[in-house]
N, C-alpha and C positions, 0 to 999 in steps of 0.2 A: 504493500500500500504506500501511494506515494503524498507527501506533504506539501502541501503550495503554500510556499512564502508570498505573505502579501504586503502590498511595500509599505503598509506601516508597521510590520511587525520588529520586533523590538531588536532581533538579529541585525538586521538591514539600517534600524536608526543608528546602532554601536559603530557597527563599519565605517556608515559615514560620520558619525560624529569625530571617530579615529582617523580622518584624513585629512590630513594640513588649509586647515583653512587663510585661502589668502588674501593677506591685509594689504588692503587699498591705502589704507593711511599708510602705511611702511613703506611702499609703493612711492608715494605723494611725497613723502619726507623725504625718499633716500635720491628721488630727481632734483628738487629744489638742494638740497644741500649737494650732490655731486657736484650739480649746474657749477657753483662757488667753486668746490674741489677742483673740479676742473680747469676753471679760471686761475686759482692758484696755483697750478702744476703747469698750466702753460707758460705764467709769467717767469717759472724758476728755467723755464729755456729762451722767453724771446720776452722783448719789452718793443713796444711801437718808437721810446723813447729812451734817454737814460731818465733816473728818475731826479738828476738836479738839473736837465737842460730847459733851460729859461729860453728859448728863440723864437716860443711861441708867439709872443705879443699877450699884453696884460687880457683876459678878459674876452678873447675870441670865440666867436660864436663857433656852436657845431661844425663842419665842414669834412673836406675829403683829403683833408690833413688831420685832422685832431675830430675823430668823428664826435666825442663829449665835447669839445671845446679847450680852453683852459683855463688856471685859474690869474689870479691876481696878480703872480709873481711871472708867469707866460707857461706854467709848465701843462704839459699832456693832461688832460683828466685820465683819459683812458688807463694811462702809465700809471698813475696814482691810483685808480679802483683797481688796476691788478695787481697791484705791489701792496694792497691795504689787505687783498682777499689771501694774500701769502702771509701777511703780518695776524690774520684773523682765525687761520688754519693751524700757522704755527700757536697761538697763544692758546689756543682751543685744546688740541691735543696735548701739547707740552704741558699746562696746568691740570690735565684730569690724568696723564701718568703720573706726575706728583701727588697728588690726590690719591689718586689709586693705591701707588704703592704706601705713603704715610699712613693713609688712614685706614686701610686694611690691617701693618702689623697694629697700629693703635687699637686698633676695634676687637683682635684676636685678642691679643693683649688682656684687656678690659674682659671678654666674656670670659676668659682663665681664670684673671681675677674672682677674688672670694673676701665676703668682709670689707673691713674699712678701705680697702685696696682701689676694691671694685666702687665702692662709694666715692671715692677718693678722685679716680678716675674718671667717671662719669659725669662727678661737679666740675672739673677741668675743661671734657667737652662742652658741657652745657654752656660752660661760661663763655668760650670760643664761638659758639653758634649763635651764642646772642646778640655778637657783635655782625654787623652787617656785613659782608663779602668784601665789599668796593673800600669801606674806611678800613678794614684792617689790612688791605693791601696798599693801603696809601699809606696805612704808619708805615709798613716793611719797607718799602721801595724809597721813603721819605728817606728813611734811618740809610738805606745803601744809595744806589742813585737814578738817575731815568735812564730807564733804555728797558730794550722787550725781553733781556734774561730777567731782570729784575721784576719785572710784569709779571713773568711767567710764573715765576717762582713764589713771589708774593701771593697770586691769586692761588694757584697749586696747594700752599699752607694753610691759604685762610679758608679750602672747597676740605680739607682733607678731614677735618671736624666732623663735616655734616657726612663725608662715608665713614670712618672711624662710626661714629654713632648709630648708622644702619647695621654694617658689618656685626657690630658687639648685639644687636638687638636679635638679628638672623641667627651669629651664629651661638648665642644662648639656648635659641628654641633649638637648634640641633643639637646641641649638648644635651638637652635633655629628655632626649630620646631614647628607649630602651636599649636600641640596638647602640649607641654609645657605650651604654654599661657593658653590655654585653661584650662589645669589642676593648674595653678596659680589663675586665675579667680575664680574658683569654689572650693577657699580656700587650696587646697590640700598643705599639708607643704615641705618644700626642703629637707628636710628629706626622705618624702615618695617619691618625684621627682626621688631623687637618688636612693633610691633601688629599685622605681618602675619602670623607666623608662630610666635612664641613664646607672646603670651597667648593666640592660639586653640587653641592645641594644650594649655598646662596648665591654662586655666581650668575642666574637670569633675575633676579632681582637688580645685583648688586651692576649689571650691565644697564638695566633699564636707569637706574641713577645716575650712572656713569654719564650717558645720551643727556641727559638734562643740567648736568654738570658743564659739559660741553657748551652750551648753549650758553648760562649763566658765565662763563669764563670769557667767553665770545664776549657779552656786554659789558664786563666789569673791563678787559682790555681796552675796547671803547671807549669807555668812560675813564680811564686814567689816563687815556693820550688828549682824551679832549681837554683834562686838566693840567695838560704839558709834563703828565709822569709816565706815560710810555713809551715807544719807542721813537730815537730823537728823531729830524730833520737829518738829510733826504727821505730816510721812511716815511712813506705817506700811509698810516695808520686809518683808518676808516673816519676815528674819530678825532683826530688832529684835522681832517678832510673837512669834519662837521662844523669844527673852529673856525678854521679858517675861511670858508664857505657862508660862514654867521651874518655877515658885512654886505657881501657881495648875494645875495640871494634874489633879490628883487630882477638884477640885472642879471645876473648870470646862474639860474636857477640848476643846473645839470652838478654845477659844485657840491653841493647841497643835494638834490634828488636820486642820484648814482651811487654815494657810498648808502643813505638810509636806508633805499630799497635793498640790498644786495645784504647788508647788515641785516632786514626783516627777514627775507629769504634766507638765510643762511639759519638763524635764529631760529624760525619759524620750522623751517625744513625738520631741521637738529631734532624739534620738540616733537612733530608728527611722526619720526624716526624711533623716537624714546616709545610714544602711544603704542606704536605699531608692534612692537618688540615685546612691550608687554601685552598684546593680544596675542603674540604669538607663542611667546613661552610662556607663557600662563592665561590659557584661552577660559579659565573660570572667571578672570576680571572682566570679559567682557561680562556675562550676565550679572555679575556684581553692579557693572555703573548702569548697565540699560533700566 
């Protein structure tokens, strides 16, 4: 006797629900943020310009020389949005491996911790996270001096709190899980704990934070060159662009419109990257926020 599956039987709903479902937003993110990627992987082979030649002429509209124009001082727009999108990638990536790596042993660290230790620890990050991203990167960089290592490194210390403080949350709740004991029991060292069982288990979390870390390192860069504390002059930083572009907007709007947009897309990108990632490695959040 034979049995007819019908397609809503509960066999056939497993299957499919077991088949990688593909995220549009992940999609959406990872073009919008490549689009940038790309622009700063071409500029580290070709420039239209160099990036301090001034022979533009102050303030020149669009054209089939300077397809953005240029700005105040005569240089390339172009040269300068490609050269920000290189200063925007590098400060991005650079600050979330610092990040990564600090706040990761910090957070292992802490969920080891036991007692006053662990308390001890904890009030340390709390007290770091309180402080906003962009001010305590501006005391770091104040106290050494401008330029985009110092950026980088600044923002990287002050991101490394907020995963330290994930990391130690995650990997608690896997510590206290049976099969920890159980592999404590039967000798296995903290050592092998941790790379066998603690980073596999928090690192699609600990990736979807990372993507958003990115994002927030991208603005706080920004924001410190528009304050003259990133990276100096020839670098045309996105947001030294914003500075400089402040005056001149009325008359020469492409100053000003080319790095913000590209700044939103890149940012924007980063954050639908982060969404998508956690639909994808943790396809229970989606029914959580619907």
């Amino acid at each position: 006797m034979t049995t007819t599956t019908l397609p809503g039987d509960a066999p056939t709903q497993k299957r499919a629900a077991a088949r990688p479902r593909r995220s549009y937003t992940l999609i959406t993110g990872a073009v919008l943020a490549g689009a940038v990627a790309l622009l700063a992987l071409v500029s580290l082979f070709w420039l239209p310009y160099a990036t301090d030649d001034t022979s533009g002429g102050r303030l020149a509209a669009p054209g089939g020389e300077h397809l953005l124009g240029t700005d105040k001082l005569g240089r390339d727009l172009l040269t300068q949005v490609m050269n920000g999108a290189t200063i925007a990638v590098q400060a991005g990536l650079g600050s979330v491996l610092i990040a990564a790596a600090l706040g990761t042993v910090l957070g292992l660290l802490a969920a080891f911790a036991q007692g006053w230790l662990d308390d001890t620890l904890s009030a340390c990050l709390d007290l770091l996270i309180a402080f906003p991203t962009l001010l305590l990167a501006m005391l770091i960089v104040a106290a050494r001096s401008g330029s985009l290592g110092s950026a980088i490194l600044a923002i990287g210390i002050a991101q490394s709190a907020v995963v330290a403080r994930l990391v130690r949350i995650l990997a608690k709740r896997v510590l206290a899980q049976d099969y920890i004991t159980a592999s404590r029991t039967s000798g296995t060292t903290w050592p092998r704990i941790v790379t066998g069982h603690v980073l596999p288990n928090i690192w699609p979390t600990l990736v979807v934070n990372l993507a958003l870390q990115f994002g927030l390192a991208v603005l706080a860069e920004a924001g410190l060159s528009y304050l003259g504390l990133g990276a100096p002059p020839p670098n045309a930083s996105w947001g030294r662009m914003l500075l400089d572009a402040q005056a001149t907007f009325t008359t020469a709007p492409a100053g000003a419109l080319a790095p913000g947009i590209l700044l939103v897309v890149l940012v924007v990108g980063v954050n639908l990257v982060a969404d998508g990632l956690r639909d994808t490695l943790d396809p229970t959040s989606r029914g959580r926020r619907a």
